[in-house]
N, C-alpha and C positions, 0 to 999 in steps of 0.2 A: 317705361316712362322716365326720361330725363330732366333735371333739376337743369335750373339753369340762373345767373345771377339776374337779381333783382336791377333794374335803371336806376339812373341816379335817383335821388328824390323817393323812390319807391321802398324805402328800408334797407337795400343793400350795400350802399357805401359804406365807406371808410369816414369813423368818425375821427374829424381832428380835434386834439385838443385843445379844450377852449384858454385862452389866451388870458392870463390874472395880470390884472392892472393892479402893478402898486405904485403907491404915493408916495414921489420921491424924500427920502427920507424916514421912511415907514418900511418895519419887515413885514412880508409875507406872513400869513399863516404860517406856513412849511419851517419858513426860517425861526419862527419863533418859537414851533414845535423842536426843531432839531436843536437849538440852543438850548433848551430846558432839557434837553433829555444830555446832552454833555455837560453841562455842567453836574460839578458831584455834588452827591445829597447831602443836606445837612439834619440834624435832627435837633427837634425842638425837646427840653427837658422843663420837665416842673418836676420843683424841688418844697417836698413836705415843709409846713413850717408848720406854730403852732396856735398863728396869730387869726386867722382868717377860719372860718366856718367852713364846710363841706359845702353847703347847699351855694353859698356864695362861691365856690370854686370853681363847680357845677358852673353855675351860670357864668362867669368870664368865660369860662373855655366855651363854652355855645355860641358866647358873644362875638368871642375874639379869631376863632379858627373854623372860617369857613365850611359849611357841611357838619359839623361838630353835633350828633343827634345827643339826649338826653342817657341813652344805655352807653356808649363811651365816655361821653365825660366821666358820667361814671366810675364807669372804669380803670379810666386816667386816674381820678383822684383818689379813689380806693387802692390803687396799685401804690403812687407814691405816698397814701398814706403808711402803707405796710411797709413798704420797702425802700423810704426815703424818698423818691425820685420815679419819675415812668417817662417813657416815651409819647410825646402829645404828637409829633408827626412828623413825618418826613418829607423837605422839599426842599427847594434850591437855597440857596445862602441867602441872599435878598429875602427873600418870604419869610425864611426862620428868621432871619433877624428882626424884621415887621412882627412877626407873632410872638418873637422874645420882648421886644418893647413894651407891646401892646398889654402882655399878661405882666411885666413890671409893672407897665403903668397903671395895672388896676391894684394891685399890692402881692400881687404873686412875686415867688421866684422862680426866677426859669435860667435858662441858660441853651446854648447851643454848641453844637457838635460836626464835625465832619462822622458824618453815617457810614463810612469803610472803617474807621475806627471801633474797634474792638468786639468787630461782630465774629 
């Protein structure tokens, strides 16, 4: 018993790809994906101080960084409170600079990093 291709229309073509309309002046998905992934990391830092409460720490970073659950903030701030400083996250220069602002402007200190540095 021989196999044999399916008619058009029947499942066995060739599927073409479907064709993404962008808005001129607008990236693609793809483009915007592949720009974020070259540009280099930067990393967002909070820096202990002795002015601000834990539980108030806690909630900025929940507030201010995206996805930010209750057991990492945590952790964040438990870390920079031991060790001065911790890492709250890594992402493109633009973003850390928004979430460096962001956590100044609730009375954190923070600061940012190129993330190839010193790893």
């Amino acid at each position: 018993m021989a196999l044999s291709a399916a008619a058009p229309g029947k499942g066995g073509g060739v599927l073409d790809r479907p064709v993404e309309k962008i808005t001129p002046g607008r990236q693609s998905e793809f483009d915007v994906k592949k720009s974020r992934k070259m540009t280099p990391p930067f990393r967002v830092i909070l820096h202990n101080d002795n002015h601000n409460r834990r539980e108030y720490v806690v909630q900025v970073l929940m507030k201010v960084i995206p996805g930010m659950t209750v057991d990492n903030a945590l952790n964040i701030m438990q870390e920079a409170h031991v060790n001065g400083l911790s890492v709250v996250i890594v992402c493109s220069q633009s973003e850390a600079e928004e979430h460096c602002t962001s956590l100044r402007g609730n009375g954190l200190r923070s600061s940012i990093e190129p993330a190839s540095g010193g790893c």
